[in-house]
N, C-alpha and C positions, 0 to 999 in steps of 0.2 A: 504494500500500500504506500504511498506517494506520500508527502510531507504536506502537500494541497489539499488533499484530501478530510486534512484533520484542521484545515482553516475554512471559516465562514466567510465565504465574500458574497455583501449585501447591497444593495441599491437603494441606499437610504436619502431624505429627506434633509434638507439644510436646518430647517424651523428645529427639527427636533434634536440633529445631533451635529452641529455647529458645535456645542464645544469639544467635543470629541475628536473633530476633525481637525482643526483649528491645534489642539494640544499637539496632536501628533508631529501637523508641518512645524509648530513649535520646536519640539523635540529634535525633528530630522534637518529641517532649515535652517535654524538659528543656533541651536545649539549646538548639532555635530557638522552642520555646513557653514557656521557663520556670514549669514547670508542675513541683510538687513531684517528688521519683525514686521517689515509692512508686507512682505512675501506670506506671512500666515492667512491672512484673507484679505479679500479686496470687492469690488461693489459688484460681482457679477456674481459669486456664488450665490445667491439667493435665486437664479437663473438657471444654474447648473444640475445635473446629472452628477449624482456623485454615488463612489461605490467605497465601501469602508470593508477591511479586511480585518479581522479577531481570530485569537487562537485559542485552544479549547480551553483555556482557562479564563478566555471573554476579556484578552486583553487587546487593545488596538495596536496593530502591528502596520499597515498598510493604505492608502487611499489614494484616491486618483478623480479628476471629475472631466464630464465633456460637456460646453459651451452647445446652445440649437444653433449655434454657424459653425459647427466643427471644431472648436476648437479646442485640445486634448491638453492637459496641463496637471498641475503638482500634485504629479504622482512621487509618492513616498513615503517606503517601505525604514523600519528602524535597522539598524545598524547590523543585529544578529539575527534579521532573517533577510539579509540582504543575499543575492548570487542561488536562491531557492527557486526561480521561476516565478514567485508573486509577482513582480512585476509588469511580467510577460503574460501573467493571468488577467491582471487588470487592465491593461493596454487592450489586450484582447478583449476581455468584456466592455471596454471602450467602442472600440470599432463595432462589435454587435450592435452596442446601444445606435449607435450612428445609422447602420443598415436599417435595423427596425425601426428609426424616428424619420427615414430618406434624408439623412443627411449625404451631401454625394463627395464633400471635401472636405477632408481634415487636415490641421496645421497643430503646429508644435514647437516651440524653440526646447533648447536640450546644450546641454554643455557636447562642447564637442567630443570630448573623451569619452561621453556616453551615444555619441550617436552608432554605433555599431547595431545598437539594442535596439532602435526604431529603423535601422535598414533592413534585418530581420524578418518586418513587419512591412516591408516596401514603403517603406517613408522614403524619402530623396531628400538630399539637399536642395535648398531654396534659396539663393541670393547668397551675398557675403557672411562670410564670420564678424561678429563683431562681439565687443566686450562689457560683462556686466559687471560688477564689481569682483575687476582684473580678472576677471573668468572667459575665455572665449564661450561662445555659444553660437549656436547655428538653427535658422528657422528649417523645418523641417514638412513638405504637404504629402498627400498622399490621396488618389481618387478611388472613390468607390464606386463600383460596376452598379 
């Protein structure tokens, strides 16, 4: 049996579990990426699709949300279950959510160092690399049939 298998990933609501969501990119953003605290939410989530990932002891380990114009963003997994495939789960359950709402194009910026993870998934590079705080990053689209 697979290490997925033993995590819940959910399609939960902002209203109700914002702070749950919010604690996490906390946790993975700020604290172990040092990445400013306005990257923990911003005015669209309440807009969003969002999918939250817990393990059987009903801790949050993983989230991810997609924008109704495609647009795929802060996904992120804690640190020791990172390199498991969660990721690659939620990304994927992204792209579903997109097929069944007829979303036909999805976009993504991603540090470059990770873009290997969304070519995977047939993302492409979009335009220049450019820099977030001193982080290269690259926007990434990708069309659905």
């Amino acid at each position: 049996m697979s290490k997925l298998e033993h995590l819940n990933f959910s399609l939960v609501n902002w209203l109700s579990d914002a702070a749950e969501i919010m604690a996490l990119r906390k946790k993975v953003f700020v604290v172990e990426q040092h990445f400013d605290k306005e990257v923990i939410c911003d005015q669209f989530d309440s807009q969003c699709f969002h999918i939250l990932v817990k393990d059987i002891h009903n801790n949050t380990i993983a989230c991810g949300r997609l924008l109704h114009n495609g647009r795929i963003g802060k996904i992120a997994v804690v640190l020791n279950h990172r390199n498991q495939g969660i990721g690659t789960r939620i990304l994927t359950q992204l792209i579903k959510l997109a097929k069944s709402n007829n979303i036909k194009n999805l976009s993504l910026n991603t540090e470059t160092e990770l873009s290997h993870f969304y070519n995977h998934q047939n993302f492409n590079n979009d335009g220049p690399v450019y820099m977030k705080q001193g982080i290269p990053f690259q926007k990434m689209t990708k069309k659905l049939a």
